[in-house]
C-alpha positions in Angstrom: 106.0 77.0 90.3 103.1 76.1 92.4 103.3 79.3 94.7 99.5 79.9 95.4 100.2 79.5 98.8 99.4 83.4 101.0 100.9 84.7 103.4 100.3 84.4 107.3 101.5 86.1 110.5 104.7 83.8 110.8 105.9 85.0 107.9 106.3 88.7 108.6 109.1 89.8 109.8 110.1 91.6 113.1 111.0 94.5 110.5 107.7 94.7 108.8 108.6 92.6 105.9 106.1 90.5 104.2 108.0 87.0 103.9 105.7 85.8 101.8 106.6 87.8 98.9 110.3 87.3 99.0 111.9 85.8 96.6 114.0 83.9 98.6 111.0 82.8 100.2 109.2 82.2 96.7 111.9 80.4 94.7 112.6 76.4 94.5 115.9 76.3 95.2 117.5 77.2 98.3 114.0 78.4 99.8 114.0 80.9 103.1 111.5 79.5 105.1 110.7 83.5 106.5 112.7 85.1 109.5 110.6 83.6 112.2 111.8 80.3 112.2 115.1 78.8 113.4 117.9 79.8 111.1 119.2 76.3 110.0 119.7 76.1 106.3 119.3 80.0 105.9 121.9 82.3 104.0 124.1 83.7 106.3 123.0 87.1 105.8 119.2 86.4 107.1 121.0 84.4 110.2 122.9 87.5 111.2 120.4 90.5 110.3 120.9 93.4 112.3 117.2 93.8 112.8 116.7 90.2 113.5 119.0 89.5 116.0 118.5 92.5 117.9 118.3 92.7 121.8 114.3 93.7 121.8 114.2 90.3 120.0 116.2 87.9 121.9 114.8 88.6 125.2 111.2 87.6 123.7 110.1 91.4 124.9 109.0 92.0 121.5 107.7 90.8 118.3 108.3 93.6 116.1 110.0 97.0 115.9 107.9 99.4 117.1 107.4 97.9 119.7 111.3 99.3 121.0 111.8 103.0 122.3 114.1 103.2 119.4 111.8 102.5 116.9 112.4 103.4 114.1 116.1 102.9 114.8 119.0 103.2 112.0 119.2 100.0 110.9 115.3 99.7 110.1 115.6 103.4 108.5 118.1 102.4 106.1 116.3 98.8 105.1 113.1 100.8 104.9 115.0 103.8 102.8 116.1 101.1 100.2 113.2 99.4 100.0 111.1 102.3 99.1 113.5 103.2 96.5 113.8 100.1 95.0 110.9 97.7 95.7 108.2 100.5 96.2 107.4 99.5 99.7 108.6 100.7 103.2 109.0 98.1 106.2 108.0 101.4 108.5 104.9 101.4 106.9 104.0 98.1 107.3 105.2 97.8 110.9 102.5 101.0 111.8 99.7 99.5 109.8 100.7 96.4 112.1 100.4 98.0 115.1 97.1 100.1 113.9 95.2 97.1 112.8 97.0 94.4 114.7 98.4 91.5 112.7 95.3 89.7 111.5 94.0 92.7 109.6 97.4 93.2 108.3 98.0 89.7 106.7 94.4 90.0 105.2 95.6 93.4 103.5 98.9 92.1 102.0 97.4 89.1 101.0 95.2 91.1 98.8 98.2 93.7 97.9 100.4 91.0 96.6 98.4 88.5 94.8 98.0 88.5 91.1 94.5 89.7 89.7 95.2 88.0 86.2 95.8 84.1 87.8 95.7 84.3 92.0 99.4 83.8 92.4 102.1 85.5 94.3 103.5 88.7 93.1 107.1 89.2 94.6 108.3 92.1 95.7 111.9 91.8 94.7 111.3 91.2 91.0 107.5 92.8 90.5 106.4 90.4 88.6 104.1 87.4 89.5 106.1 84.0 90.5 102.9 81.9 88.8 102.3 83.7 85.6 105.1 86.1 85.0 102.1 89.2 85.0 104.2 92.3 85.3 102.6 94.2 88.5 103.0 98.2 88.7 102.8 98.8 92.4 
């Protein structure tokens, strides 16, 4: 598949999620390019995200969610609820481990945390399994 390629600060989200590692983002066909950029081509459900498109975001006051007075706010307590549930990781997490080590530190971190030790590929979050080799991961 030819996914080698890691993760950087454009591609996390204002939620906390890691782009990089979702398999819309990782597949061939129909790739999402990551929430960050403009929403041509995108499913309709990334182009109207609650999260996304909320006012903290539009106004350019804020890059990520806890940066609001709200945070965390229903919408980003429910995404976060399923997540952990289902994928094993929690956007609330990621957005205070942000905001602890700033975004640098945090990209570093994930890129370690979701690369396969058995070839260097991309593990994806959504299925568990590495796009390259097909390693299951246990998270």
């Amino acid at each position: 598949m030819g996914n080698k390629s890691k993760t950087n600060a454009e591609l996390i989200a204002p939620c906390g999620m890691n782009c990089g590692v979702c398999i819309a983002h990782l597949r061939e066909k129909n790739k999402c390019s990551g929430c960050r950029v403009p929403d041509v081509n995108k499913p309709i459900t990334r182009v109207r995200c609650k999260i996304k498109t909320c006012k903290i975001f539009k106004n350019g006051k804020a890059k990520f969610c806890f940066e609001c007075e709200n945070f965390p706010c229903d919408n980003l307590n429910h995404l976060d609820k399923r997540y952990r549930t289902k994928y094993k990781m929690s956007m609330i997490e990621n957005l205070e481990n942000i905001k602890a080590l700033g975004i640098k530190e945090f990209v570093k971190n994930e890129n370690a945390r979701w690369t396969c030790s058995k070839c260097s590929g991309t593990i994806c979050v959504h299925k568990g399994v590495c796009v390259e080799c097909g390693e299951k991961i246990n998270n």
